[in-house]
N, C-alpha and C positions, 0 to 999 in steps of 0.2 A: 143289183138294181132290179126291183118291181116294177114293174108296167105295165100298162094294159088298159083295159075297160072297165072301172070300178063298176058299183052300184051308189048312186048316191044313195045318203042313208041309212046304209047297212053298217055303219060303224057302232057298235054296241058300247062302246065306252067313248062314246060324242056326245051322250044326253042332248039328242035332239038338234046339235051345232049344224048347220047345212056348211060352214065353212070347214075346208081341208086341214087334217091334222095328220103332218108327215109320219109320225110314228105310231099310229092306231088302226086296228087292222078292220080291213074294209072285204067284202064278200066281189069276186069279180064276177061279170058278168061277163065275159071273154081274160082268159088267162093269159098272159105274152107269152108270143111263142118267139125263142132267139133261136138266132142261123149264125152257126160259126163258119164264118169265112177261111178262102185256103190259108196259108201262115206262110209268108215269106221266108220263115228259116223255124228251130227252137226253141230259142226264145221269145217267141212271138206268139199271140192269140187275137182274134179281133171276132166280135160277136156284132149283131144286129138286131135289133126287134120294130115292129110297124104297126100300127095302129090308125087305122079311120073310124071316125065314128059321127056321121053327120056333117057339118061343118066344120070338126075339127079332125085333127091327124097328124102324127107324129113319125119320126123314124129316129133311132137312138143308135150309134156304133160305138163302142166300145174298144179298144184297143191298150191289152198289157203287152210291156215289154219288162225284160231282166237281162240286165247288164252289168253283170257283175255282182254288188253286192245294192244295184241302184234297181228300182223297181217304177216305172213310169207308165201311165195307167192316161190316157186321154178317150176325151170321148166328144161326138160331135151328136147336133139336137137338130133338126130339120122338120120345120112345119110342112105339112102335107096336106093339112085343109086349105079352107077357104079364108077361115077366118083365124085373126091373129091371137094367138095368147099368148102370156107370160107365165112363168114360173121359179122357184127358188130353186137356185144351182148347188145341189149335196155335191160338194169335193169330198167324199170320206172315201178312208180308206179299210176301217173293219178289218185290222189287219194285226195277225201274231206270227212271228218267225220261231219255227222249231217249238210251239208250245210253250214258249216262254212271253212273260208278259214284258209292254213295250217299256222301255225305260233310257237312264242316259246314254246317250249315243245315237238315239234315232234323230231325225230332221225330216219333217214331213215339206216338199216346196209345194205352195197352189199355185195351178196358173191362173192368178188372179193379179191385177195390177189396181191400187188407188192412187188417181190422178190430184195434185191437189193440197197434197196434205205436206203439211212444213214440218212434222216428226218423226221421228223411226219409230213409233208404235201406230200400225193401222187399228183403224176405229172397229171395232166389234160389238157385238151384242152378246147373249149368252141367254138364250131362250133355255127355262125350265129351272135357272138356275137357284140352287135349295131344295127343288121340287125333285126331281128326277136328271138334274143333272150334278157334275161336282164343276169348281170354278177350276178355269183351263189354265188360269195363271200359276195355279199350285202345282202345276205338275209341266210343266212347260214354258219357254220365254219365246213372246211372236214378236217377233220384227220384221224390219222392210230390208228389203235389200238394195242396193244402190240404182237398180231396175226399178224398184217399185213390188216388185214380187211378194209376197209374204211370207215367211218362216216361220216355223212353228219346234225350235229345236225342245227335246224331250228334255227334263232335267231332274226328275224323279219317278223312280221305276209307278205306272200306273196299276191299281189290283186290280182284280179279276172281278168283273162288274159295274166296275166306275164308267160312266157315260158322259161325256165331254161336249161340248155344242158350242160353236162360235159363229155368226153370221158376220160375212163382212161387209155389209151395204150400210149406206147411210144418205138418205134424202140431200144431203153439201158434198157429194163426193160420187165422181165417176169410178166406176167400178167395172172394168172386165177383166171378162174369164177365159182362155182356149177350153176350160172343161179336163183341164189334167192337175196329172197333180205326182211330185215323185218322192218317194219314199228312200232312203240313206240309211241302212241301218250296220249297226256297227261292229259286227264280223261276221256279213254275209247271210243270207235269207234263204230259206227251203222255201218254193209251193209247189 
């Protein structure tokens, strides 16, 4: 995760957009700086970063865990200005085991729950898609889980390059998150 104090503007492939584009690189004007916290044992990591800037302010923690062959990754988002903002919640996980790419047998869980919906397929979008992304259903089946939870089990090994995007909000549907998300993969993970 990126954070910190952009520069508006300075995106050189936004032609001019003053609206945010999560995957276009922006010039910082202060870089995040993270503090890794003590770790309660080895398998554990938890980092921090902080940000004010005016009326706004932030503080982001992080926290991986490995348990076995499950890898569970949460993170909490704390405003610290004055004033309130919103933002979109990346659950990604940017994630290869042993160099190998991800394929069947992985299950990614979000902690995200959709209140509301009478299907086992939660509603998603799929920004970029044709452009710069590939369709997520080609290589994965998402469903709910009897919680509410989403699933994202893998069902065809993904190559090397392919970029995936799924949002899961929807104007008719409550939508939360704890900010984790756990990964299942299927004879055990190196990081």
């Amino acid at each position: 995760s990126r954070v910190g104090a952009l520069i508006k503007g300075s995106c050189p492939e936004c032609a001019g957009s003053e609206e945010y584009r999560f995957n276009s690189p922006y010039r910082f004007y202060r870089k995040p700086k993270w503090e890794v916290l003590p770790s309660p044992g080895p398998n554990e990591i938890t980092f921090v970063s902080e940000e004010v800037l005016g009326d706004y302010g932030y503080r982001i923690q992080k926290t991986a865990r490995l348990d076995g062959n499950v890898l569970t990754v949460r993170s909490l988002l704390t405003n610290l200005g004055k004033k309130q903002f919103t933002t979109p919640w990346y659950s990604h996980h940017f994630f290869t085991g042993d160099d190998e790419p991800v394929g069947p047998g992985y299950v990614l869980d979000l902690g995200l729950s959709e209140f509301g919906l009478k299907s086992q397929t939660p509603l998603f979008k799929q920004p970029g898609l044709g452009t710069w992304a590939a369709d997520i259903t080609d290589y994965s089946n998402v469903t709910m889980a009897r919680d509410a939870s989403i699933s994202i089990a893998v069902k065809k090994t993904i190559p090397e390059g392919v970029k995936l995007k799924a949002e899961f909000l929807d104007e008719n549907t409550v939508t939360l998150t704890d900010g984790s998300f756990t990964l299942h993969a299927p004879n055990g993970i190196s990081v």
